[in-house]
N, C-alpha and C positions, 0 to 999 in steps of 0.2 A: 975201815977208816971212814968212808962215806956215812954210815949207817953212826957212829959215835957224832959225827957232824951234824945231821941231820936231825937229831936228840940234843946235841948242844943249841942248836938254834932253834929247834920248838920249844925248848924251856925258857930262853930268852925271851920268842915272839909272846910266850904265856904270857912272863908277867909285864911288856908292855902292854898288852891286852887289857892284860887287868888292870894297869893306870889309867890305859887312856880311859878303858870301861866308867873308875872310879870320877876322874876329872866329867865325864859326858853325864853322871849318875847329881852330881854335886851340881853343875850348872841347873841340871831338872829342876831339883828341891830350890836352889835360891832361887831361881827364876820363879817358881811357884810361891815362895814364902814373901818374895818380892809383890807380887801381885794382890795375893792375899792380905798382904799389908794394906796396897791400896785400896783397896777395897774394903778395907774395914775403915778405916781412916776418911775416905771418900764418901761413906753412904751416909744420906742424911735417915732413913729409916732401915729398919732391919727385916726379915722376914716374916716376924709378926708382927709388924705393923708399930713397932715402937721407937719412936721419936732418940735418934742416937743421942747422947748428952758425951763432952769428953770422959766421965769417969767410964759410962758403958760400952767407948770404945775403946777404952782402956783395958778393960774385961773384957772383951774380943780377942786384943788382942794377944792378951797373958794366955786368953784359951789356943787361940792359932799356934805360939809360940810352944806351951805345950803338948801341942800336938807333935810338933817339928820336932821335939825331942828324941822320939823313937828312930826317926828317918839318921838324926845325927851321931845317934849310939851304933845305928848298923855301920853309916858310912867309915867312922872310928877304926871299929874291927875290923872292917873291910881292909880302910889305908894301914893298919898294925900286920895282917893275912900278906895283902902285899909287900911290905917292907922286908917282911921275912922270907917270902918267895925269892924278892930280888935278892939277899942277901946269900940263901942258900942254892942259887944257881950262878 
């Protein structure tokens, strides 16, 4: 009996884990996409040396956002991977 208990509650502890994991994963990226924002937004020259104008911080930041895509396609799977954990435990 013990040992069915202790199997029912590590499969639960998992997929809180793996929310809370998910929630601590999602604050990283926006906190980072957050910043990264400012920073393009913020900077009057860029790293070559080129005078920002709003369209070229515009194109910043289409490229930044672009970038965030990949991170937002894992996190997706990620929260779909856990939904169905919780479901099947």
């Amino acid at each position: 009996m013990q040992t069915g208990q202790i199997v029912g509650n590590h499969g639960g502890n998992y997929v809180k884990k793996g929310w809370v994991s998910w929630w601590i994963a999602n604050g990283i990226w926006i906190a980072l996409f957050a910043i990264g924002t400012f920073v393009v937004w913020t900077r009057e020259v860029d790293g070559a040396g080129v005078t920002q104008s709003p369209e070229l911080k515009l194109v910043a930041f289409i490229v930044l956002l672009i970038a965030f895509i990949i991170p937002l396609t894992i996190q997706i799977v990620w929260m779909i991977l856990n939904q169905k954990k919780g479901r099947s435990s």
